[in-house]
Structure formats: C-alpha cells, structure tokens
C-alpha positions as CSV (number, residue, x, y, z in Angstrom):
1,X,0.0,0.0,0.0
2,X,1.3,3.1,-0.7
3,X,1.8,6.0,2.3
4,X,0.3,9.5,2.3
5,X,4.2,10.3,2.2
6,X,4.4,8.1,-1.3
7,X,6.4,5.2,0.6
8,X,4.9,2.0,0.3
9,X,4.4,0.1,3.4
10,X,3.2,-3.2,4.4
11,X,-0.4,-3.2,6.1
12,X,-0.9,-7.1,6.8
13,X,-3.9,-9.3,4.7
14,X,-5.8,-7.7,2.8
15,X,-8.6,-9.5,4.0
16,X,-7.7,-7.7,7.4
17,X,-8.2,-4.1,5.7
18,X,-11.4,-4.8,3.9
19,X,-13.0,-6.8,6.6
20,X,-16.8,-5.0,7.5
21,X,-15.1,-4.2,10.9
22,X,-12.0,-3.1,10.1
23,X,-14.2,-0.4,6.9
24,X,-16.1,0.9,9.9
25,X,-13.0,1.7,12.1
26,X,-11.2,3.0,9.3
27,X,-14.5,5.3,8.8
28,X,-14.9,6.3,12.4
29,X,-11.0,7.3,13.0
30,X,-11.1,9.2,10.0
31,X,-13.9,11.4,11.1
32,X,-12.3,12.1,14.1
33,X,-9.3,13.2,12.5
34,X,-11.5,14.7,9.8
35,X,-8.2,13.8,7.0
36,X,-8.5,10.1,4.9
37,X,-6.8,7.4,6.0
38,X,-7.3,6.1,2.8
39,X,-3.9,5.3,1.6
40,X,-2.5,4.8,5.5
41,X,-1.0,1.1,6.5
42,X,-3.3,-0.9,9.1
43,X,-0.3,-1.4,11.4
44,X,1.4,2.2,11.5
45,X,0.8,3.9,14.8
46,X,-1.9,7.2,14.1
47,X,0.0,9.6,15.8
48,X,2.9,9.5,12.9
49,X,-0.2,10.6,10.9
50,X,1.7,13.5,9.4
51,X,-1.7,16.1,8.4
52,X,-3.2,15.7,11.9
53,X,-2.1,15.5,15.4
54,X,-3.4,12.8,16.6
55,X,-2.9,14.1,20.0
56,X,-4.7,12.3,23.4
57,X,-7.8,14.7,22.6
58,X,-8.3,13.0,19.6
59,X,-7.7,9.5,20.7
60,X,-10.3,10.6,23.3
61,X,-12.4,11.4,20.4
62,X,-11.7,8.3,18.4
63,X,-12.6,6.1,21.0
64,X,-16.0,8.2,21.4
65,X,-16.8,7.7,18.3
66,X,-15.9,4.0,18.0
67,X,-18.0,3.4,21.1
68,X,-21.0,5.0,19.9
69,X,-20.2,3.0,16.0
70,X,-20.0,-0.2,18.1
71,X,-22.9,0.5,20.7
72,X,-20.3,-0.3,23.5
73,X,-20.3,0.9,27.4
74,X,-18.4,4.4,28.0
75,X,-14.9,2.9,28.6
76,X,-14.8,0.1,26.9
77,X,-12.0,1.2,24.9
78,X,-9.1,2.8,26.4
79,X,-6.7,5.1,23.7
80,X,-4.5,2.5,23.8
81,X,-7.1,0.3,21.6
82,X,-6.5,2.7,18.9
83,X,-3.1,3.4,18.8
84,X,-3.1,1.9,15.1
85,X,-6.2,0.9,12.9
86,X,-5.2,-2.8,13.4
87,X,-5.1,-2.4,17.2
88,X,-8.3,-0.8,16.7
89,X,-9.8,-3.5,14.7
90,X,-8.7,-5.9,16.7
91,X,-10.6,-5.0,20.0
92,X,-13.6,-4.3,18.5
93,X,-13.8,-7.7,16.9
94,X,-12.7,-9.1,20.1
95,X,-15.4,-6.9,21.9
96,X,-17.9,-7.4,19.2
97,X,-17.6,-10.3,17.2
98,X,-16.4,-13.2,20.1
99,X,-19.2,-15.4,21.9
C-alpha cells in the first residue's frame, strides 16, 4: 500500500483491511481526525499521521466515536485500543464479534 508520504508500506492481509469491521474503524477514525486514511497502512501507529495531530484529545475522540459506531459501554475502549487501525480492529472484533 502506498503511504500518504508516497512510501509503500506493508499493512498485513488484505482481507484484514477490507474486513466489514476493520471499513467501519477506518471510517470512524477518519472522522475524528477529519483527513483520509485512505492510503495509510493498518499497522502504523496514528499519531505519525503527518496532516493531523493525533494528540490524546483526539484518541479521546476516536474512542467516542468508535463506542457509539459499536454500541459499546463508556470505557470500553481505552486510547491505547487505537493506537493503530489494526489495534483498533482488533478490540472491537474481540469486543464485538467473540461469543
């Protein structure tokens, strides 16, 4: 996949990045940072996101919004859940996808 930077970087399956879940995180994060993620790798921490600071205000907001995306409790997630999209995607298919 290529980087916003024009580097190409390797994200993992790419059944991982097109999995329902994963297009809803993706989705959610990028809202909250308000830039597209569309060319950033799955496994590439957010706050070297180089057009937004993805400072603790917005993890606060990204795990907001991915609560309220996921109908899950205030503090389910912690910022730590979404220090990448793969992270991210993980939990919530852990939290929302696992008997």
């Amino acid at each position: 996949m290529t980087d916003v930077d024009g580097s190409t970087e390797a994200t993992g399956s790419a059944g991982d990045a097109a999995s329902p879940t994963a297009v809803r995180v993706r989705a959610v994060v990028e809202g909250a940072l308000g830039h597209s993620l569309a060319a950033w790798p799955q496994t590439v921490p957010l706050a070297e996101f180089p057009l937004a600071a993805y400072d603790s205000l917005m993890q606060l907001e990204a795990v907001t919004r991915l609560e309220k995306e996921f109908c899950l409790a205030t503090g389910a997630l912690d910022t730590a859940d979404v220090a990448t999209l793969q992270a991210a995607t993980a939990r919530l298919v852990h939290l929302t996808e696992t008997p």
